[in-house]
C-alpha positions in Angstrom: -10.6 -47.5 -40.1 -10.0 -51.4 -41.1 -7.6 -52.5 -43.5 -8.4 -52.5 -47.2 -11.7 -50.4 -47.3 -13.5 -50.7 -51.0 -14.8 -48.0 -52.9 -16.3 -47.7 -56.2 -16.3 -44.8 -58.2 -19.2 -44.0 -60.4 -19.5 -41.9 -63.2 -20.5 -41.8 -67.1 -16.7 -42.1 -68.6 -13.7 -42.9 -66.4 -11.0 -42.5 -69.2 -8.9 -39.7 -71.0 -7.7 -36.5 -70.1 -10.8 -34.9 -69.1 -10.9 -33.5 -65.8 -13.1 -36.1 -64.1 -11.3 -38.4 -65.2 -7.8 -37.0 -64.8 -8.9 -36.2 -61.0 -9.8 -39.6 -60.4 -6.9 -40.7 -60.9 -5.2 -38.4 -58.2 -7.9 -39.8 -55.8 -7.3 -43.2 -56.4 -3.4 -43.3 -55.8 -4.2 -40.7 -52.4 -7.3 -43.5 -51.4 -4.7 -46.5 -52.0 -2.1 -44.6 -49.4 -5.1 -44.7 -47.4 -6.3 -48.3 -47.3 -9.3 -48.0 -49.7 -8.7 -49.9 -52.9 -11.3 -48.8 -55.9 -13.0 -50.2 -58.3 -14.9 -48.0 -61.5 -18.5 -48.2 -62.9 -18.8 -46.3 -65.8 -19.9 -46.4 -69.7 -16.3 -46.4 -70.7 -13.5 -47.0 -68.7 -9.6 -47.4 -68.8 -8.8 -49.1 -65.5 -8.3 -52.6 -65.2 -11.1 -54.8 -66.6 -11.3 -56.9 -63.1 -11.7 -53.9 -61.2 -14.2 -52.4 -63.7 -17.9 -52.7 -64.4 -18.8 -51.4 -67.6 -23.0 -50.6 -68.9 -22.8 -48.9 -71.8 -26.4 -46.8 -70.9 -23.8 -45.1 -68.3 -22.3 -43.5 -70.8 -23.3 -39.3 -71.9 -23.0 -40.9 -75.7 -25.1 -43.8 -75.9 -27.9 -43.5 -78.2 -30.6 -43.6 -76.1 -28.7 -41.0 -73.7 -28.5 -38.6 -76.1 -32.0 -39.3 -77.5 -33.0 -38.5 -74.0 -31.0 -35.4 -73.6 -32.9 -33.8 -76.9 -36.2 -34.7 -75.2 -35.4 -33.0 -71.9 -33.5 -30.1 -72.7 -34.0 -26.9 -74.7 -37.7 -27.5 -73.9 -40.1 -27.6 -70.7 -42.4 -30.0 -71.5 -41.7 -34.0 -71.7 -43.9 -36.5 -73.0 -45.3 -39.7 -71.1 -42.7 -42.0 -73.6 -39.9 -39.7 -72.5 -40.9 -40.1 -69.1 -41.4 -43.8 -69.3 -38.1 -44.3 -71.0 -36.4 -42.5 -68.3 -37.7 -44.8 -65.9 -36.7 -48.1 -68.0 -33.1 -47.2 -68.3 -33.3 -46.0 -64.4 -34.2 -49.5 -63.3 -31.6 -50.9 -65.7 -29.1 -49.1 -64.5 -30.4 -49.3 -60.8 -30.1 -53.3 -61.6 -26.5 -53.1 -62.8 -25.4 -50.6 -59.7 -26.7 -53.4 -57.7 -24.6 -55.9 -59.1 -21.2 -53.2 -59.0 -22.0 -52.7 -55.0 -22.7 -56.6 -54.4 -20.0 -58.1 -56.8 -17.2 -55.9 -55.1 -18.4 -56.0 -51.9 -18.5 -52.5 -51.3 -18.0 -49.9 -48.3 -18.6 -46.1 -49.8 -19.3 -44.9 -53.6 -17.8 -42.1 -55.0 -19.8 -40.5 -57.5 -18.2 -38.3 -60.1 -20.3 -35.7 -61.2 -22.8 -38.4 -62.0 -25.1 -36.6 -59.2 -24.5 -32.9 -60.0 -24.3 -32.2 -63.8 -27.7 -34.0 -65.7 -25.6 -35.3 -68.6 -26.8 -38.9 -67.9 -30.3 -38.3 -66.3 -31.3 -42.1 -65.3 -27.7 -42.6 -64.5 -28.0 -40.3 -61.3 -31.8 -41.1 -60.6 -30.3 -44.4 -60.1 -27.5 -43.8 -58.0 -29.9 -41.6 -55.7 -32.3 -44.5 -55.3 -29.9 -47.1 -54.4 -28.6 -44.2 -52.2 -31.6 -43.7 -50.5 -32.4 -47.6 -50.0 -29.0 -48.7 -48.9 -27.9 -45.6 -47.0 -24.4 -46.5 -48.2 -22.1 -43.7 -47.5 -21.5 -41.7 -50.5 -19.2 -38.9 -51.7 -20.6 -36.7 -54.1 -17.9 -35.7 -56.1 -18.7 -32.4 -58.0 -17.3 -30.9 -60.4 -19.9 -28.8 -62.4 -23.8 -28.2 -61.4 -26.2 -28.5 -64.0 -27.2 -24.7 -63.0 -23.3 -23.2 -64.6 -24.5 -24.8 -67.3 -26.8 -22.7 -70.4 -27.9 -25.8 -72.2 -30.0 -27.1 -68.8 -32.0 -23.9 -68.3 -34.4 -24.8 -70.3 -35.4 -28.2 -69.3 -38.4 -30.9 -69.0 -36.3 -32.3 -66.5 -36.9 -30.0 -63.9 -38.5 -32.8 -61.0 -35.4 -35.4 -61.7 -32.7 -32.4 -61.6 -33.9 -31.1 -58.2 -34.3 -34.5 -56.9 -31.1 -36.2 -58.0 -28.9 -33.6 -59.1 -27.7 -32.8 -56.6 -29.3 -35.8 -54.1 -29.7 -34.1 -50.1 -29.6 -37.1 -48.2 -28.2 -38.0 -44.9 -26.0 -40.7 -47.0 -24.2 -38.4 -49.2 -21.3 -36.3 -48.5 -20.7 -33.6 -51.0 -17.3 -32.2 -51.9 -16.9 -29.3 -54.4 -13.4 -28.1 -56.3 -14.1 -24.1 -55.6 -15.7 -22.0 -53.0 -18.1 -20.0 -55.4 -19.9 -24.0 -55.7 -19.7 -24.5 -52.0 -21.9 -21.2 -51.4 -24.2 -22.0 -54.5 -24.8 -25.3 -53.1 -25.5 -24.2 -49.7 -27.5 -21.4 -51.0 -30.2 -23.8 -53.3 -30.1 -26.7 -51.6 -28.9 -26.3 -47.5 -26.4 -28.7 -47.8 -23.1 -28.4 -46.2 -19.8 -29.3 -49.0 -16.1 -30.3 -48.1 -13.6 -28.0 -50.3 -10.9 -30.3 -51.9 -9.2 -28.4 -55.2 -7.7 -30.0 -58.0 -4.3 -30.9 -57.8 -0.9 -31.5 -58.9 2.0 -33.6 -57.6 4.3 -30.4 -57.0 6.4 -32.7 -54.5 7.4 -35.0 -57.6 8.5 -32.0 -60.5 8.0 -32.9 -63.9 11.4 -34.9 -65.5 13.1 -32.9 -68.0 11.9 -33.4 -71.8 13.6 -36.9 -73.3 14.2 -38.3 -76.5 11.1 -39.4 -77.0 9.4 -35.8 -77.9 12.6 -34.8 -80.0 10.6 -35.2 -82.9 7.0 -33.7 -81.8 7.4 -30.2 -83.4 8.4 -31.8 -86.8 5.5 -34.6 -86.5 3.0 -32.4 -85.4 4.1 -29.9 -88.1 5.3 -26.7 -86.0 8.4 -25.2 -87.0 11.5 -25.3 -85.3 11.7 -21.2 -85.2 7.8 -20.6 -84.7 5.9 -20.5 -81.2 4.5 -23.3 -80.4 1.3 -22.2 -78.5 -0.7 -24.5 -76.1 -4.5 -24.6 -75.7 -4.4 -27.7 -73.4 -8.5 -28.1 -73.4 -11.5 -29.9 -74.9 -12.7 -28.2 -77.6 -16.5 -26.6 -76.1 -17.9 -23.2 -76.9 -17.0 -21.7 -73.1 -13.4 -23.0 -74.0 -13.2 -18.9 -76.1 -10.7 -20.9 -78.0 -11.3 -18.3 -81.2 -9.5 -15.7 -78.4 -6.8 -17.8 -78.2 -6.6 -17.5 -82.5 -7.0 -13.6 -82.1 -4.0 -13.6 -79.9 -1.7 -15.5 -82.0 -2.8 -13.1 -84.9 -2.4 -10.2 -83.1 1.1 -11.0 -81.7 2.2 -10.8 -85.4 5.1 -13.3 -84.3 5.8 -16.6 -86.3 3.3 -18.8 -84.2 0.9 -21.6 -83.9 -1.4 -23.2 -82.2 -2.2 -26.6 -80.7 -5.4 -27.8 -79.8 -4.5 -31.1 -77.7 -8.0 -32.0 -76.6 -11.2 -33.2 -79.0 -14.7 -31.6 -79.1 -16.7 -32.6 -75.9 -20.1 -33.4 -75.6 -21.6 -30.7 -77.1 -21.1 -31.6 -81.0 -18.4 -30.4 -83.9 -19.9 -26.9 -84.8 -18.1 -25.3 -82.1 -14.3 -26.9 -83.7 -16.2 -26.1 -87.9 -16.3 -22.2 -86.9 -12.6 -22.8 -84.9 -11.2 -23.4 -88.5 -12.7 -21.4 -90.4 -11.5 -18.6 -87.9 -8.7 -19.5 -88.1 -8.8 -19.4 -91.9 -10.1 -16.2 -92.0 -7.9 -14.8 -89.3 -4.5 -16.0 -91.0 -3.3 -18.2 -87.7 -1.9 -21.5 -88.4 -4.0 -23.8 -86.2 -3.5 -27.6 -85.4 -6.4 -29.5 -84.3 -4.3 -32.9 -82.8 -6.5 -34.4 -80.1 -5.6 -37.5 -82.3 -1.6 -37.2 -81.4 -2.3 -36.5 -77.8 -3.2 -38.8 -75.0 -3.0 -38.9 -71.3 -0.1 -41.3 -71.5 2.1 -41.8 -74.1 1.2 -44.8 -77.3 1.0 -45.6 -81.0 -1.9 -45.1 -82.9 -3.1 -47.8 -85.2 -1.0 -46.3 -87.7 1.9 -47.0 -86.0 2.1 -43.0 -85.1 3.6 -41.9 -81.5 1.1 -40.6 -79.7 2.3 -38.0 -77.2 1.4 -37.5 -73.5 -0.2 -34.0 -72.0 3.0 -33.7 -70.5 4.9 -34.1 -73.9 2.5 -31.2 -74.6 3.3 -28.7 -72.0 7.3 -29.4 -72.2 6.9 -28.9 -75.8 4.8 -25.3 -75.4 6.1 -21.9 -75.0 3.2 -20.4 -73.6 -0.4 -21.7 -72.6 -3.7 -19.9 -73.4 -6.5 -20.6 -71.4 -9.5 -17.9 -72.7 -12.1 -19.6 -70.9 -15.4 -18.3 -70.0 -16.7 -20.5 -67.1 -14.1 -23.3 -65.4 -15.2 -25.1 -62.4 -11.4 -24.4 -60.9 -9.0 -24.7 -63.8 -7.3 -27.8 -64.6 -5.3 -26.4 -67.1 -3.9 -23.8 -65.4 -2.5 -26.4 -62.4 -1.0 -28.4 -65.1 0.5 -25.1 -67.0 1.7 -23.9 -63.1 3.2 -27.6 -62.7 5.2 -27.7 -66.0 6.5 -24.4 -65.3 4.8 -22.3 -68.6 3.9 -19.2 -68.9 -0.2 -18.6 -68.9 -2.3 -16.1 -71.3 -5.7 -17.1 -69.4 -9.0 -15.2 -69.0 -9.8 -14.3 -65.6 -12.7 -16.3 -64.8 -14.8 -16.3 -61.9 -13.3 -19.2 -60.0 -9.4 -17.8 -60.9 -10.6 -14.6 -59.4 -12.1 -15.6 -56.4 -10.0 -18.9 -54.7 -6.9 -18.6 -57.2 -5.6 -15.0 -57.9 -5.4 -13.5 -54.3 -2.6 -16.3 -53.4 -0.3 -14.3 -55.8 -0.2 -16.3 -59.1 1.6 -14.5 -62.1 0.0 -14.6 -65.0 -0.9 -12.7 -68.5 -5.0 -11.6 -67.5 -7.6 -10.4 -69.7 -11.4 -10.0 -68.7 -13.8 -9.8 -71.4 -11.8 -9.5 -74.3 -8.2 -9.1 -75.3 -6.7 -6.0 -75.0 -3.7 -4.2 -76.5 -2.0 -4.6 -72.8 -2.6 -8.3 -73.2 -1.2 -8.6 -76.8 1.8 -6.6 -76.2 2.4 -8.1 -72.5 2.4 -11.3 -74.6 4.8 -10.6 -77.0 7.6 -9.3 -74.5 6.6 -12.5 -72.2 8.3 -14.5 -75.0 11.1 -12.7 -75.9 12.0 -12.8 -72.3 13.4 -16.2 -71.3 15.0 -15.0 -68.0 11.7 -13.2 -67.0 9.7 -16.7 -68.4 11.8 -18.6 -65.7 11.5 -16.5 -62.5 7.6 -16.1 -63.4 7.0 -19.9 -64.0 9.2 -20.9 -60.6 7.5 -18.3 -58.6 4.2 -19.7 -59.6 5.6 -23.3 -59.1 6.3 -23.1 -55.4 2.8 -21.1 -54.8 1.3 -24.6 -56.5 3.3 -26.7 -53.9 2.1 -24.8 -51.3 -1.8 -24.5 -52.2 -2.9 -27.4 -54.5 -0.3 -30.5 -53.7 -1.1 -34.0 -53.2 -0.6 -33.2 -49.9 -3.6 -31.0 -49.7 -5.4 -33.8 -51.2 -4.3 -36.3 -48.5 -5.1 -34.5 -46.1 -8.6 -33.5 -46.5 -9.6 -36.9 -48.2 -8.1 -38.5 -44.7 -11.0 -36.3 -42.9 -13.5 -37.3 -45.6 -13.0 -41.0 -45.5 -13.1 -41.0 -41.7 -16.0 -39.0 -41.5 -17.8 -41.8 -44.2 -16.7 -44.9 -43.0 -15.7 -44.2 -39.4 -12.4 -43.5 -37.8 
């Protein structure tokens, strides 16, 4: 492969501690050791603004995105102005995805979730056309399908989904984070997938806490003798964050809970019945997605802002009640920072994550008595936190490394842009 191949990622949002964009990341620094330098097209992103082309349509929040998402979902008819402002904001964004390919000169795109979850419709119509034209070797990079998804059942969007979500052409080279996706992907569409996990730098462990997060508990609001519970995620309905609540109350233990993340893309009702739950449940509950950030800052206010990492070396334990996770970010990063893990046994945990002998705290539908009381002599335990946490530490070294990551993208990147 020649010297300083170029990529460029595409996707609606490239920034914050979402798991699209937190994987990127990881790709980028294993593509660098590589040879392939990358560039971002996105609606909103944080890498450097020479190596990033930014159209605001790209993005899941503009206006007219959203405007479109209410006309295509929920319902299975469309009108000929939906329809006709699809295709406007297609050969917008077609134009600009021109200009991104042309003004960085580049050799593959890397499409992140852009062509397998609808949230952006025109986005990935585009994509696939330029695809189609060009034939320029593409990695689909997906991390949720529209069909995991409720809210795109019902949909007037049925022709673009099936066409561009996911795109089967000879061009594109689909990669998937779990084997359950792999098989559903083979199983609707025929096309073959590459299985690449997430991952987590286990050959580079975490530093021990500094100074600089001496003062989080008392900023944040936790007291020094209470638990300080983490539920590392964005705050979405098939989060089950209200378990999470009914497991602090039920421990009966001075705790409380941190919400690090913000509401997604689905709206605020989800986080208004959170607090009133939590009201009505008696469990102290933070909501500080505005003292959190993927790396450490100030706030305009002149407030730290703390890392994910000052998170998890701040937590005692991690709850993770979620219905539905394409593999489970949080649980690699709660596995990396050595902490114990309440966490629902999902699908995907079950299937690819489970059998390699994690320990964990498990619960299926809902919480049980097991899991409450499990819980509770979890944290009294230090010594029994430390051999769980290690145990599970050098399973995450050996399954979902960078080095797993290096080595399959190697294979990827050779098979896209020749040997």
């Amino acid at each position: 492969m020649p010297e300083k191949q170029r990529a460029g990622f595409v996707s609606t949002r490239l920034s914050g501690s979402d798991g699209v964009s937190l994987e990127t990341r990881k790709w980028v620094a294993e593509l660098e050791k590589l040879g392939v330098e990358s560039f971002f097209f996105a609606g909103e992103s944080e890498w450097p603004e020479q190596r990033s082309y930014i159209v605001p349509e790209a993005h899941f929040t503009h206006p007219d995105i959203r405007a479109l998402n209410q006309a295509l979902f929920g319902h299975t008819r469309r009108s000929p102005e939906t329809s006709r402002r699809v295709a406007e904001l297609t050969a917008l964004l077609k134009t600009h995805l021109h200009r991104f390919i042309d003004r960085f000169d580049l050799d593959l795109l890397i499409a992140e979730n852009a062509l397998s979850l609808p949230m952006n419709i025109p986005l990935g119509l585009a994509l696939t056309e330029i695809i189609a034209e060009t034939q320029l070797p593409t990695i689909g990079h997906h991390h949720d399908f529209a069909w995991e998804r409720s809210r795109y059942k019902v949909s007037a969007a049925t022709d673009y989904q099936m066409g561009a979500f996911p795109p089967i052409l000879p061009a594109v080279h689909h990669v998937v984070i779990n084997s359950y996706a792999a098989r559903q992907l083979a199983l609707r569409t025929g096309a073959n997938s590459t299985l690449i996990p997430n991952v987590m730098d286990f050959d580079s462990p975490p530093p021990e806490p500094d100074d600089y997060i001496a003062d989080l508990r008392q900023n944040l609001g936790v007291p020094e003798d209470a638990y300080f519970i983490l539920q590392p995620t964005r705050i979405v309905p098939r989060k089950r964050i209200e378990m999470a609540i009914e497991l602090v109350r039920r421990l009966n233990m001075n705790a409380v809970l941190v919400i690090s993340h913000a509401s997604g893309d689905e709206g605020d009702a989800y986080a208004n019945y959170l607090r009133e739950y939590a009201d009505l449940m008696g469990v102290h509950v933070l909501f500080a997605a505005d003292r959190f950030a993927y790396e450490r800052g100030r706030d305009a206010q002149g407030r730290k802002i703390y890392s994910l990492a000052d998170a998890y070396q701040a937590a005692d334990l991690v709850t993770y009640p979620s219905r539905i996770e394409g593999f489970g970010n949080a649980f690699l990063e709660a596995i990396y920072y050595r902490r114990p893990i309440v966490l629902s046994t999902y699908e995907i945990f079950r299937i690819d994550i489970q059998p390699k002998g994690f320990k964990v705290i498990g619960f299926d539908d809902f919480i049980t008595e097991d899991c409450v009381m499990e819980t509770r002599k979890l944290l009294q335990d230090p010594k029994r936190i430390a051999e769980m946490t290690e145990h599970n530490f050098r399973l995450g070294k050996r399954y979902y490394s960078y080095q797993t990551l290096s080595k399959r993208l190697n294979a990827l990147i050779g098979q896209c842009l020749g040997d």
